[in-house]
C-alpha atoms as one frame of an Amber mdcrd trajectory, in Angstrom:
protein
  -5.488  18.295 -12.663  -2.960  15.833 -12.916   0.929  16.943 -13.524   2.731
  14.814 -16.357   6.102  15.815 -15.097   6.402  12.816 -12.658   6.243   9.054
 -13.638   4.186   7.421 -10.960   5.218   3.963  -9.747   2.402   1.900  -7.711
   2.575   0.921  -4.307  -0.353  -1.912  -3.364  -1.895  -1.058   0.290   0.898
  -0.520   2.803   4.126   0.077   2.779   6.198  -1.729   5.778   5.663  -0.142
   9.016   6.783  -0.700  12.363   4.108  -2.079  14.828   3.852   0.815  16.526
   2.903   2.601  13.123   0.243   0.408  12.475  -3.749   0.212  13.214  -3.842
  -2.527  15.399  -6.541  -4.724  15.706  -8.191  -5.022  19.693  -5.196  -6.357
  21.846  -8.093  -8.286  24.011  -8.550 -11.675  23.140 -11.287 -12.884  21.273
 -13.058 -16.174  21.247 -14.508 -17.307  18.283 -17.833 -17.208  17.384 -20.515
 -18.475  14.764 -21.528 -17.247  11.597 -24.434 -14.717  10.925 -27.298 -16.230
   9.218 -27.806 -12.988   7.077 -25.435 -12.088   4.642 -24.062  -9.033   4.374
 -25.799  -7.386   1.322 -28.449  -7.597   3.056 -27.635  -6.086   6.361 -27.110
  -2.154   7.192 -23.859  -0.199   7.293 -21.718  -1.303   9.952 -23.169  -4.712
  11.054 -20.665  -7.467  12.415 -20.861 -10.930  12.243 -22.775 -12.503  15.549
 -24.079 -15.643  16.231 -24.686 -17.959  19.700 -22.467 -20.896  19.338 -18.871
 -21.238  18.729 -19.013 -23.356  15.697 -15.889 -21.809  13.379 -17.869 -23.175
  10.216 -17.426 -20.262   7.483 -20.882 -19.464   5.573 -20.941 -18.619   1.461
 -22.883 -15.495   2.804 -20.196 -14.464   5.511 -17.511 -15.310   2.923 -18.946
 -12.742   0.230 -19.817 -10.666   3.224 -15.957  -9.497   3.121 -16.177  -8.133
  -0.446 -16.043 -11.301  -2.672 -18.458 -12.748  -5.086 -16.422 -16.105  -5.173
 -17.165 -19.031  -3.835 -15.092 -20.017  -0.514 -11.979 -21.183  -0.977 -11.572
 -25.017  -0.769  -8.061 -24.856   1.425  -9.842 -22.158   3.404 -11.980 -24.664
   4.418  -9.636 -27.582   5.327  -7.850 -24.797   7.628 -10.747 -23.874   9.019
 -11.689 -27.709   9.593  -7.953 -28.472  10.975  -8.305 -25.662  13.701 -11.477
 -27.422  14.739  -9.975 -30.555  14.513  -7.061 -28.822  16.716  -9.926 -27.747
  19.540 -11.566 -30.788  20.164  -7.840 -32.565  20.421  -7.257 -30.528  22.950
 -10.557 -29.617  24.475  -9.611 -25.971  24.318 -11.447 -23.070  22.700  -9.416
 -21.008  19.781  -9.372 -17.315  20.678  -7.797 -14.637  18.750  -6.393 -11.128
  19.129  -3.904  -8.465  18.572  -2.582  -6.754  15.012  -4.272  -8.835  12.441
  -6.423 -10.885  14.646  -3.611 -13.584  15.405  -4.019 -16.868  17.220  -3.539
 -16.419  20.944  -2.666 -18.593  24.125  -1.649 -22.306  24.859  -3.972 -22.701
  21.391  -1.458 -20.480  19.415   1.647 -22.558  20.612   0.114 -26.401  19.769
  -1.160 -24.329  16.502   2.248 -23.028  15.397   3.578 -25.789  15.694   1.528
 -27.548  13.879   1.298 -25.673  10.847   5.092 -25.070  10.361   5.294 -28.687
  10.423   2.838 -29.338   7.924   4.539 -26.367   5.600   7.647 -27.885   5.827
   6.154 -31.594   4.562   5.217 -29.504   1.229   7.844 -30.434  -1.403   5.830
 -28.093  -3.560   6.172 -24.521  -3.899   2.716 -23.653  -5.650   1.019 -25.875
  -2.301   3.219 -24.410  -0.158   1.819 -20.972  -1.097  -1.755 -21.776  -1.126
  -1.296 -23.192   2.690   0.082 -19.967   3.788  -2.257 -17.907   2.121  -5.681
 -19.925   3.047  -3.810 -20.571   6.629  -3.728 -16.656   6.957  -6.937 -16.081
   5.688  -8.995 -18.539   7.786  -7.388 -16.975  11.036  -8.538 -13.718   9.711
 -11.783 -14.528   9.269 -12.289 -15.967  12.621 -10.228 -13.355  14.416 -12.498
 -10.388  12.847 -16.060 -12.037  13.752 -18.074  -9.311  16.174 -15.148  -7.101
  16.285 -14.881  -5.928  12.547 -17.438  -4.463  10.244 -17.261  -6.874   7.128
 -17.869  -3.654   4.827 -15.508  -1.686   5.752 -12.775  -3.708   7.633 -12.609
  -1.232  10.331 -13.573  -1.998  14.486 -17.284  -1.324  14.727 -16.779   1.512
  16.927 -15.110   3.239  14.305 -17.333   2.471  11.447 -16.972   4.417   8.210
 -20.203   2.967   6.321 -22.596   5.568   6.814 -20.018   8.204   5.509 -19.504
   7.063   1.679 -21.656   6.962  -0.830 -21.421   4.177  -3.577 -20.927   5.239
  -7.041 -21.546   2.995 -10.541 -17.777   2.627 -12.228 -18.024   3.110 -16.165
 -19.118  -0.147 -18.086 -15.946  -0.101 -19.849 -13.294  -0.281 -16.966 -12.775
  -3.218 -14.212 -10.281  -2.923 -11.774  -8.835  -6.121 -10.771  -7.590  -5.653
  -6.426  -4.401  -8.365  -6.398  -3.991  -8.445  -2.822  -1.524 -10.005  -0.513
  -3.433 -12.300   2.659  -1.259 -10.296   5.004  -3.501  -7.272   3.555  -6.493
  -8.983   3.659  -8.700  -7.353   6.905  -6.080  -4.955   7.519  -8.218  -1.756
   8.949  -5.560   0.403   6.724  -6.074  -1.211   3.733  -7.093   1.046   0.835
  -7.925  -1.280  -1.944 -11.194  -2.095  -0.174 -12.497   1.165  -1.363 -12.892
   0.522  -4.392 -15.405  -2.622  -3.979 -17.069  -0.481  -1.321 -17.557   2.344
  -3.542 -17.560   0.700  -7.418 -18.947  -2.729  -6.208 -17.412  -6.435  -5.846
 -17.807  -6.951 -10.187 -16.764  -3.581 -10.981 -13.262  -4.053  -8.437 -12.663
  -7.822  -7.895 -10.834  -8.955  -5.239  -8.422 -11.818  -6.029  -6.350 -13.258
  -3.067  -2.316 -14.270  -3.896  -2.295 -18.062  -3.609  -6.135 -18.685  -3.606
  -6.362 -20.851  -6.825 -10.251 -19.826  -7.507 -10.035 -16.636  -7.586  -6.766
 -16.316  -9.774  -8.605 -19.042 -12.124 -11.785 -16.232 -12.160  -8.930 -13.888
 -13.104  -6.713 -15.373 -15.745  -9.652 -16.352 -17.368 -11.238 -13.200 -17.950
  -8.056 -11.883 -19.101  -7.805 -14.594 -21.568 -11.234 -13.331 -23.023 -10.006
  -9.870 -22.944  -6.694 -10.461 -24.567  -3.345  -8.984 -23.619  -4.214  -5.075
 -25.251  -6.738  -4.565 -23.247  -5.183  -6.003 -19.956  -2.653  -3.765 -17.897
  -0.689  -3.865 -14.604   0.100  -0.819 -12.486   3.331  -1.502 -11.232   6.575
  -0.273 -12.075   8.266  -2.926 -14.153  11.942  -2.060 -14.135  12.666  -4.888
 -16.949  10.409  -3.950 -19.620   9.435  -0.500 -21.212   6.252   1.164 -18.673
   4.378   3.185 -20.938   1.895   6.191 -19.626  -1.668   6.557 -20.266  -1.601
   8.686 -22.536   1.331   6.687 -24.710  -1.112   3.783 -24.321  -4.888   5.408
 -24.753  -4.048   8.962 -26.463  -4.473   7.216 -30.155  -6.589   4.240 -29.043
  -9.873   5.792 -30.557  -7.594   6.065 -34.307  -7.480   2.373 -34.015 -10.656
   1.351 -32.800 -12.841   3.442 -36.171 -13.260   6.647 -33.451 -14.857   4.605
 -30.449 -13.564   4.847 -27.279 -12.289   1.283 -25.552 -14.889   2.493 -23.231
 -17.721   2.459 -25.627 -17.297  -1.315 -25.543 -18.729  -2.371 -22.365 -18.744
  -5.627 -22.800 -15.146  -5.920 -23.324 -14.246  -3.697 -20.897 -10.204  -2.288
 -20.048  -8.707  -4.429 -17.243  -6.296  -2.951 -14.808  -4.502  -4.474 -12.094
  -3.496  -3.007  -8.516  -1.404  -4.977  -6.722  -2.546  -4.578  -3.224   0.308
  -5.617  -0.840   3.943  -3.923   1.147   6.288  -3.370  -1.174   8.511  -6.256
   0.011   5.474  -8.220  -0.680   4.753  -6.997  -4.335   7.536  -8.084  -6.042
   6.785 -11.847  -5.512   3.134 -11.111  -6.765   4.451  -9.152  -9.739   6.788
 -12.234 -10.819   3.578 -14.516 -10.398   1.531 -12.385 -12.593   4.192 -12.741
 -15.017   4.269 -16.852 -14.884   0.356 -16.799 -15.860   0.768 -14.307 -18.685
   3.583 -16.430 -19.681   1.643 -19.613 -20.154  -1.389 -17.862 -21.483   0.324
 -15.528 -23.786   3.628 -17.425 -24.762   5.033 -13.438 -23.112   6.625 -13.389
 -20.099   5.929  -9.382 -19.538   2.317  -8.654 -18.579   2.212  -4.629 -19.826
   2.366  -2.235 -17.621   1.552   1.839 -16.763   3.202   4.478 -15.216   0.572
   7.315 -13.932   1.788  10.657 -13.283   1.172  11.849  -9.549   0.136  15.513
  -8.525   0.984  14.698  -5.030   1.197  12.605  -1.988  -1.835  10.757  -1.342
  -3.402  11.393   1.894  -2.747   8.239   3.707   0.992   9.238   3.325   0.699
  11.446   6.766  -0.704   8.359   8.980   1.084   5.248   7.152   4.083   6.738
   5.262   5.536   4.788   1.955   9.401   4.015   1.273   9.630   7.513  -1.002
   7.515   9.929  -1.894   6.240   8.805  -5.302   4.983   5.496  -3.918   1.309
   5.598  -2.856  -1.827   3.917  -1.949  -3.327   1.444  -3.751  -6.947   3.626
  -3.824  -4.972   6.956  -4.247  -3.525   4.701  -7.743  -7.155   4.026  -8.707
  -7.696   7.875  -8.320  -4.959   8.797 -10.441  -5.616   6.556 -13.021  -9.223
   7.083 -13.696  -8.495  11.223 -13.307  -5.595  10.777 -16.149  -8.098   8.929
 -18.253 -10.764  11.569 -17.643  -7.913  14.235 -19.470  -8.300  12.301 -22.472
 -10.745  13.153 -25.063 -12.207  10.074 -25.933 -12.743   9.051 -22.540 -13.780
  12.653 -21.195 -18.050  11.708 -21.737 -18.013   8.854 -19.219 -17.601  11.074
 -15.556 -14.428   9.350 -14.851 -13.462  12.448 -12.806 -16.619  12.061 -10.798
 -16.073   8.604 -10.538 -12.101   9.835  -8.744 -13.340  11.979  -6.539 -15.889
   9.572  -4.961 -13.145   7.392  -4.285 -10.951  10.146  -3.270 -13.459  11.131
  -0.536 -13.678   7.889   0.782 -10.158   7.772   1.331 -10.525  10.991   3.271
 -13.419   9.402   5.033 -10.842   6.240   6.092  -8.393   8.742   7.102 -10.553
  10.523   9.333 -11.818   7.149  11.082  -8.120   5.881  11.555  -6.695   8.901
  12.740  -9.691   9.224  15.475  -8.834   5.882  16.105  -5.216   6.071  17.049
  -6.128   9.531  18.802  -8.387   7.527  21.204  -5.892   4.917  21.726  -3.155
   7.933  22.613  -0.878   6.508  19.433   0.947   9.204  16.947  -1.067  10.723
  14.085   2.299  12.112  12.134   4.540  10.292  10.196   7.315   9.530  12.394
  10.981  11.169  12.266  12.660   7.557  11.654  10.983   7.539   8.567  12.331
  10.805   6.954  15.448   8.494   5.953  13.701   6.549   3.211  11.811   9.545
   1.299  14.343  10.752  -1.057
């Protein structure tokens, strides 16, 4: 049972971390390598992408393979094409590597230098953002072929598939995963969870700064309309409101149905999956949409009570002790929901604790992971400073 006493502010995936905190990616380098020719609903638990050439062409299957339903991102492409471009200029093959599957070698330098240039020739902030995200996802995506498994973003070696077990989301709730590219493929991120466990339409990823998928967004939330549209994040210039302030006399208002009951209009909520450094830039960017599509600058936002530390906290410790995970959010959320009559018929609880053990599942696989690799499992003592 959730504890009202505490107001619950949400953290999106990480918070910052020194590198030596973090789950690396393989420090080896990694050449590039094709696209599978089977997409990845269709494979088992745990498959990578493989292929024979070297071609750096990204697939619609290999794309959705990650967790998306969208179609791929047009800048992703031209990125994609550019570092192509980039390899036959110089007759040299890309190869990635180290924490987030970074660029490596004499191909990195010519790269860098490259794209800064190209940043800097963008007089305009919105294109400016859309290069940096699509430049950071395209390098991800190449950097994780044959060394992550696209279902669970973890190293194969260490995959977590076979140890959770999907489970349907109620008709009447979609979760919305607002995620930073720096998060995107991280092998700590939490937010891919809940498309692993509630599936891609149930929790959506959108991308910061990928146009199509923020389109897919806004628009559904136009349909929905701003009541039934909500943003866990702690909004320190507007009133937060709990669940129970918002949902407690819902079913007075709606002739005794529960918002639930009406699947086809279902209750949108919005985790914003990124550090906290990070979040506050995607917060004030889901403000400027609800601005132009409501005329109101504040998108509405809740406040979740927490009845502890999520379990992540011990490996990859937040800024204070009432900031968590973006899946342990999820958790909370749908288990204060569940306390609430009119929502207490749809197994919400059940629904938490599936997610909840696959968080313990991706704690287990990360802390075997740093155990092999002879890195610290505890929070360390440099840390103790920020938890107040």
């Amino acid at each position: 049972m959730l504890s009202a006493a505490r107001a619950f502010s949400l953290k999106g995936s990480a918070s910052p971390l020194v590198a030596g905190n973090r789950t690396k990616m393989d420090c080896r380098p990694r050449v590039v390598r094709g696209s599978s020719s089977r997409s990845s609903s269709s494979s088992p638990p745990g498959e990578t992408l493989k292929g024979d050439s070297h071609d750096a062409t990204i697939t619609q299957e290999e794309w959705q393979g990650w967790g998306t339903y969208s179609q791929i991102p047009m800048k992703v492409k031209e990125v994609v094409e550019d570092l192509k471009a980039l390899e036959k200029d110089m007759d040299a093959r890309m190869s990635f590597g180290g924490n987030g599957g970074k660029l490596q070698g004499d191909f990195k330098v010519k790269e860098d230098k490259k794209h800064r240039a190209t940043y800097q020739a963008l007089a305009d902030p919105e294109k400016k953002l859309q290069f940096f995200t699509a430049r950071q996802i395209a390098c991800r995506l190449l950097g994780s072929r044959g060394y992550l498994c696209q279902k669970c973003w973890l190293a194969m070696e260490d995959c977590m598939c076979s140890k959770v077990t999907p489970c349907s989301l109620c008709n009447g709730i979609r979760f919305w995963l607002y995620m930073h590219p720096k998060d995107f493929l991280r092998q700590n991120n939490t937010g891919k969870l809940l498309w692993q466990i509630f599936g891609v339409h149930a929790a959506t990823l959108c991308l910061f700064g990928i146009a199509e998928q923020e389109e897919v967004m806004w628009n559904a939330f136009k349909v929905a309309g701003k009541r039934r549209v909500w943003c866990l994040y702690p909004n320190k210039n507007a009133a937060t409101k709990s669940v129970h302030d918002i949902f407690s006399h819902s079913s007075a208002n709606l002739e005794g149905q529960s918002p639930l009951m009406k699947e086809d209009e279902p209750l949108n909520f919005v985790l914003i999956d990124g550090t906290w450094s990070n979040s506050a830039a995607m917060f004030s960017r889901l403000k400027e949409h609800a601005k132009l599509i409501w005329e109101e600058e504040d998108i509405p936002c809740i406040s979740l009570a927490l009845p502890g530390v999520s379990a992540m906290h011990k490996l990859r410790p937040q800024p204070s002790w009432d900031r968590t995970c973006t899946a342990a959010a999820a958790i909370g959320l749908l288990s204060e929901l569940h306390l609430l009559n009119q929502f207490s018929s749809h197994g919400l609880d059940k629904q938490a604790a599936a997610l909840e053990d696959a968080l313990e599942v991706l704690l287990e696989a990360l802390t075997t992971r740093r155990l092999r690799m002879g890195r610290s499992i505890t929070r360390k003592d440099r840390h103790n400073s920020n938890i107040r």
